[in-house]
C-alpha positions in Angstrom: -15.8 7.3 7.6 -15.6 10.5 10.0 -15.4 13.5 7.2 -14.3 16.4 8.4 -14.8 19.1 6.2 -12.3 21.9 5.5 -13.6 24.4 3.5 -14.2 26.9 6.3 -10.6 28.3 7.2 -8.9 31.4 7.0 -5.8 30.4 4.9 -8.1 29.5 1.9 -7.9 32.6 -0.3 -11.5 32.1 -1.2 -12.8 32.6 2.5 -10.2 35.1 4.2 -12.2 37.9 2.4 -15.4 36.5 3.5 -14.5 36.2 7.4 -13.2 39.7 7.1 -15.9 40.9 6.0 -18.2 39.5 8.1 -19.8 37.9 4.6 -22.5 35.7 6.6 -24.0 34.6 3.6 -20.3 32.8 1.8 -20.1 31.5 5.1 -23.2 30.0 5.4 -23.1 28.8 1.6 -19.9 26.6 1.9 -21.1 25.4 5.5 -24.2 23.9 3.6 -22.6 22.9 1.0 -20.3 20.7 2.7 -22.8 19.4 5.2 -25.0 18.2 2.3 -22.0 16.5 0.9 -21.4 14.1 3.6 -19.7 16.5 6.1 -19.8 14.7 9.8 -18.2 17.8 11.3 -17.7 21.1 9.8 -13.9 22.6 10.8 -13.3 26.4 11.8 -10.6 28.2 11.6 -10.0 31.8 11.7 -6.6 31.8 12.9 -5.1 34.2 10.2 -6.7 37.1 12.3 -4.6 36.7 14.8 -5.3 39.6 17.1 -9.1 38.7 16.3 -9.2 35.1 16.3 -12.0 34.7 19.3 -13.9 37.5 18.2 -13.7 35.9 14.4 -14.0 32.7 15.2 -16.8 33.0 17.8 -18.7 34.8 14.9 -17.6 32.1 12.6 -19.2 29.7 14.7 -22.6 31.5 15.4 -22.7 32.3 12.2 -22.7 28.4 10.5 -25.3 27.2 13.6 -28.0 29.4 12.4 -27.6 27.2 9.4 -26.2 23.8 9.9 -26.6 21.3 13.3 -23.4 19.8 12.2 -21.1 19.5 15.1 -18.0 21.5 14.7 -14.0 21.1 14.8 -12.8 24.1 16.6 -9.8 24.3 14.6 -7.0 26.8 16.7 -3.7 26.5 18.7 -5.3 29.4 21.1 -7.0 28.6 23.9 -8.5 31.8 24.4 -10.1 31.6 21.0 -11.6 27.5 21.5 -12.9 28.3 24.8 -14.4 31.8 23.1 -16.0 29.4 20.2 -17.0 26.5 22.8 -19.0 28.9 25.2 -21.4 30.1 22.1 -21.6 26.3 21.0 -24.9 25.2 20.3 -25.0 22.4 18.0 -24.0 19.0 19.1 -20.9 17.6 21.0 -17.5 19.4 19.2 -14.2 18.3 18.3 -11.1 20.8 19.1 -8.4 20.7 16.6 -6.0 19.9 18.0 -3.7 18.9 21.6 -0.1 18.2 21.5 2.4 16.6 24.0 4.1 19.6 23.8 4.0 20.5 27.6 2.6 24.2 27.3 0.0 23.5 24.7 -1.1 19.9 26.3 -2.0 22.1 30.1 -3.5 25.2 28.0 -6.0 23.5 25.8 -6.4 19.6 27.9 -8.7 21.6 30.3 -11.4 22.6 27.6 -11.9 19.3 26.6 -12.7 18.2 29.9 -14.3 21.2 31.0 -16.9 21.2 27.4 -16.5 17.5 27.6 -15.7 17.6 23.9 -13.9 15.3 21.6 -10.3 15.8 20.7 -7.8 15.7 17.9 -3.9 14.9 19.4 -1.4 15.2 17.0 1.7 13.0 17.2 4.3 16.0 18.4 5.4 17.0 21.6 8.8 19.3 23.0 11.3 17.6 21.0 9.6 18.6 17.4 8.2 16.2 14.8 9.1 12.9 14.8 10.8 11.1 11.4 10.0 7.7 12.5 6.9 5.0 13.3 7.5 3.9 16.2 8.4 7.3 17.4 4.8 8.8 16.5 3.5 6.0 18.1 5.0 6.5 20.8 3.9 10.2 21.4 0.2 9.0 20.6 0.6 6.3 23.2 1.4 9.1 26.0 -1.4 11.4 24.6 -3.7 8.7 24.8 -3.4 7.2 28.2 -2.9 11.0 29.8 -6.2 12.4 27.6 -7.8 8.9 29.3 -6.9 9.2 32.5 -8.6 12.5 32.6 -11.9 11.0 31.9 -11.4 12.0 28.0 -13.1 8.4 26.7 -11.3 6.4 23.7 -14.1 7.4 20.9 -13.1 11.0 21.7 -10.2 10.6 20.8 -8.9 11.0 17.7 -5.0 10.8 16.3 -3.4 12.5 14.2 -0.7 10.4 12.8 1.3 13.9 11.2 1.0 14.1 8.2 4.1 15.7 6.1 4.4 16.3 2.3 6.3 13.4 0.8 7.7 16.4 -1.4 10.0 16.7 1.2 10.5 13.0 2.3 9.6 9.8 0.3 9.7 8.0 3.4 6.6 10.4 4.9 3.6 8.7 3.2 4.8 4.9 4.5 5.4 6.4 8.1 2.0 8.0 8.3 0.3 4.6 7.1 2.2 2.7 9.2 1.4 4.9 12.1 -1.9 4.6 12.0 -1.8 1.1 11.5 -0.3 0.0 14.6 -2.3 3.1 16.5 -5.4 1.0 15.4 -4.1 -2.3 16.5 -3.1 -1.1 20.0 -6.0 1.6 20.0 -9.1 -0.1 18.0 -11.5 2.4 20.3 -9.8 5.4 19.0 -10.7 7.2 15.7 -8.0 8.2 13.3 -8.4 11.8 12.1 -5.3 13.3 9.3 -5.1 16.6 7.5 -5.6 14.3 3.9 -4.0 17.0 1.7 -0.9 18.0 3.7 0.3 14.7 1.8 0.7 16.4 -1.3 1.5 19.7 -0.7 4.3 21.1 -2.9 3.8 18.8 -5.8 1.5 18.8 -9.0 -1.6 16.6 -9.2 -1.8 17.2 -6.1 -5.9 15.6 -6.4 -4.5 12.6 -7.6 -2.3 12.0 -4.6 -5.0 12.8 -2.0 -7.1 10.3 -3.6 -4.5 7.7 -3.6 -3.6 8.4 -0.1 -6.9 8.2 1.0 -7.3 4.5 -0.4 -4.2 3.4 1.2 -4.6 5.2 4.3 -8.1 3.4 4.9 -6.8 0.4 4.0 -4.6 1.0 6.9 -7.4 2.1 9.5 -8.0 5.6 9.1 -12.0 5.9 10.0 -11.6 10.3 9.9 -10.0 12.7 7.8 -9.8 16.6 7.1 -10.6 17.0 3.6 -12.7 18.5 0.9 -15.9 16.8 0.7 -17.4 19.0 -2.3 -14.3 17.1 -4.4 -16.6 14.5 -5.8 -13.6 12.3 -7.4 -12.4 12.1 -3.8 -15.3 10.8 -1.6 -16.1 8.4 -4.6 -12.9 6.7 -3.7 -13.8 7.2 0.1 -17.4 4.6 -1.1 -15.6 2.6 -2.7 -12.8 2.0 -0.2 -15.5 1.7 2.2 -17.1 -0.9 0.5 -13.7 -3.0 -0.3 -13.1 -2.9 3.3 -16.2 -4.2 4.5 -17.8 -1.4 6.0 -20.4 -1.1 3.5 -23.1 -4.1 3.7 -23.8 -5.3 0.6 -22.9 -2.1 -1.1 -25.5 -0.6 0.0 -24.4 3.0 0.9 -22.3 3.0 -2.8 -25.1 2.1 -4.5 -27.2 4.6 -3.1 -24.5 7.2 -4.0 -24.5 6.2 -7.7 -28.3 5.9 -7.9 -28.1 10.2 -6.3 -24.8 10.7 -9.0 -22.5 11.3 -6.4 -20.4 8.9 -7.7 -18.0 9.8 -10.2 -15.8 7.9 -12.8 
């Protein structure tokens, strides 16, 4: 599973102060903390500093290397700011978060991935809005992936978001996303799956307990990535042991090893 870990954004009311602040140390802190947890990439986002954003986001970035090798998710909608973050990229091969079939955001940010030769999160939205249905997300991430492909961007750098929206505001949101990614997978198996996990809950109480859920059936379906909160210890023991009833644990192994460290928790 491709764990993306979210800790380090602007909107979280525990790390705004610390990006304005220039608080290296915080920074640093949650960057190692999440790494250690199982992080695969480490997202960035200083986008709530609008007029600021490269300037924040390139310290951000600078910042976290000095501490961590984790490749990062360069987590913006502004160009300027990813190709700001990408140029003082050291650590290994990024992610930008995220392209859309919207016309003016697919020829701003499409470019950068090509040029960086990074990979790429494409979320399932172009000009007409967000789409209610299946088959209409699946269409959109059909289009993003054979365009993104036929400009050299390869299959396992791509990685789909199926849009996730809180079933607060539709009970039919959660079956579409699952379903989404499940028939992404079958047409796609090459391309990774990558979801903002908590967006599923938003608006509603226990909202842990939904994540977690989520996250089970959402595997099951053939999610391999997610945006979430490693350092939530209830939620990447269900992320083992899903792994594990799927098959993609031999013999246990890695689950086992988790428990034996007490990072599993019941």
């Amino acid at each position: 599973m491709i764990i993306i870990g979210e800790k380090i954004n602007s909107t979280l009311k525990a790390i705004r102060p610390a990006i304005e602040k220039y608080d290296a140390a915080t920074i640093q802190d949650i960057a190692k903390k999440q790494y250690n947890a199982g992080a695969s990439y480490l997202d960035v986002n200083a986008g709530m500093f609008t007029d600021e954003e490269p300037e924040r986001l390139t310290w951000l970035i600078n910042t976290v290397q000095e501490v961590v090798d984790a490749p990062f998710s360069i987590d913006s909608p502004s160009p300027k700011a990813i190709e700001a973050a990408l140029k003082v990229n050291r650590n290994s091969k990024p992610i930008i978060n995220s392209i859309t079939d919207e016309e003016e955001r697919y020829n701003a940010i499409m470019p950068l991935a090509v040029q960086y030769n990074t990979g790429i999160i494409a979320l399932c939205m172009d000009d007409t809005g967000m789409p209610e249905t299946t088959d209409e997300r699946v269409v959109i991430a059909e289009r993003l992936i054979e365009k993104l492909t036929k400009e050299g961007i390869l299959l396992e750098d791509i990685y789909i978001d199926p849009l996730i929206r809180p079933i607060g505001t539709g009970s039919h949101y959660g079956i579409v996303a699952i379903e989404t990614i499940r028939k992404v997978k079958a047409e796609f198996p090459g391309v990774h799956i990558a979801c903002g996990l908590s967006n599923i809950s938003f608006g509603i109480p226990a909202r842990k307990l939904m994540n977690q859920t989520f996250l089970v059936a959402a595997m099951a379906a053939g999610m391999d990535g997610a945006i979430l909160d490693p350092l939530d210890k209830k939620l990447m023991s269900f992320m083992y042991a899903t792994e594990a009833l799927l098959g993609q644990d031999d013999f246990c192994m890695n689950y086992l090893t988790k428990f034996r460290e007490g990072e599993i928790e019941v």
